[in-house]
C-alpha positions in Angstrom: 101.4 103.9 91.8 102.0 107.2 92.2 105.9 108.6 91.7 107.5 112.2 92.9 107.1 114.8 90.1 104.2 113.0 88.3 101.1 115.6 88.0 97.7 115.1 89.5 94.5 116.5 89.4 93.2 117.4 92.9 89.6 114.9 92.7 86.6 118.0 92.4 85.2 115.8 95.3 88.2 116.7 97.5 86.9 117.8 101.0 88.7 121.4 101.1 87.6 123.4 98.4 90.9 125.9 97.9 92.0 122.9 96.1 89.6 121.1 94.3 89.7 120.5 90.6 93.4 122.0 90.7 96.9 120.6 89.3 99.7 119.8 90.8 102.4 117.5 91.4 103.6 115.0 93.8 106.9 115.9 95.7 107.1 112.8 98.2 105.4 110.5 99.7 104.4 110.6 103.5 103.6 107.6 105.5 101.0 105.1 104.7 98.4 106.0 101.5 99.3 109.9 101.8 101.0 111.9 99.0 102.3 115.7 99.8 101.5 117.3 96.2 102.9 121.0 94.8 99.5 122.6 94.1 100.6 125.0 91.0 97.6 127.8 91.4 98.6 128.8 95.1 102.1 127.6 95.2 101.5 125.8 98.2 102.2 122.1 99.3 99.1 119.8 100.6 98.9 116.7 102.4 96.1 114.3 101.3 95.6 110.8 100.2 97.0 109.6 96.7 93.1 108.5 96.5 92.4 112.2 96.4 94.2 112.9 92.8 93.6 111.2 89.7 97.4 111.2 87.8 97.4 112.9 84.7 100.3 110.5 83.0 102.6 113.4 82.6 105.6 114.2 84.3 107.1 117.6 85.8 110.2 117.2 84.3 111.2 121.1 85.2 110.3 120.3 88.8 112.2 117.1 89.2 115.5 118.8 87.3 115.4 121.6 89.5 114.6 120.6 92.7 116.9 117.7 93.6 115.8 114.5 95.3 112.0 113.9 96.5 111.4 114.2 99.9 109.6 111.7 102.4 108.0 112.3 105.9 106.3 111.1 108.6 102.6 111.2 109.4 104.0 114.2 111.8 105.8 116.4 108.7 109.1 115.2 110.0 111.6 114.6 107.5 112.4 111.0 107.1 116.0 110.0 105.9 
C-alpha cells in the first residue's frame, strides 16, 4: 500500500499523456483507490488511481521533512480533517 512521500512512476499506459512515464511522489490520499501524487517534471499535483503508479521503493525524504503533515481529501478536492 501506498504511503505519503513514497515515489511513483506515473504507468506509460496512463491515459493523459503530460504525465506518463514521469516521477513523482504521493502527498495524500483522496477517497476510495485515488492517490494525489507531486509530479517532479511539471511541478504540478495530479489525481489518479494508486493503480496508475508503479512505487519505486524509495522515499522523499526532503519532501516529507519539509512539507509537514500529508494531506487527505475528498473525491471533491475538499480538504478532509
Amino acid at each position: 500500500m501506498l504511503q505519503p512521500y513514497d515515489i511513483v512512476v506515473i504507468n506509460p499506459d496512463h491515459v493523459d499523456q503530460e504525465v506518463a512515464g514521469k516521477r513523482g511522489h504521493v502527498i495524500g490520499m483522496v477517497e476510495g483507490d485515488d492517490i494525489a501524487v507531486f509530479v517532479y517534471d511539471i511541478e504540478r499535483v495530479w489525481c489518479m488511481t494508486a493503480s496508475d503508479v508503479s512505487a519505486t521503493g524509495l522515499r522523499d525524504d526532503i519532501a516529507a521533512n519539509s512539507r509537514g503533515a500529508p494531506i487527505q481529501v475528498s473525491a471533491k478536492g475538499e480538504l478532509l480533517d
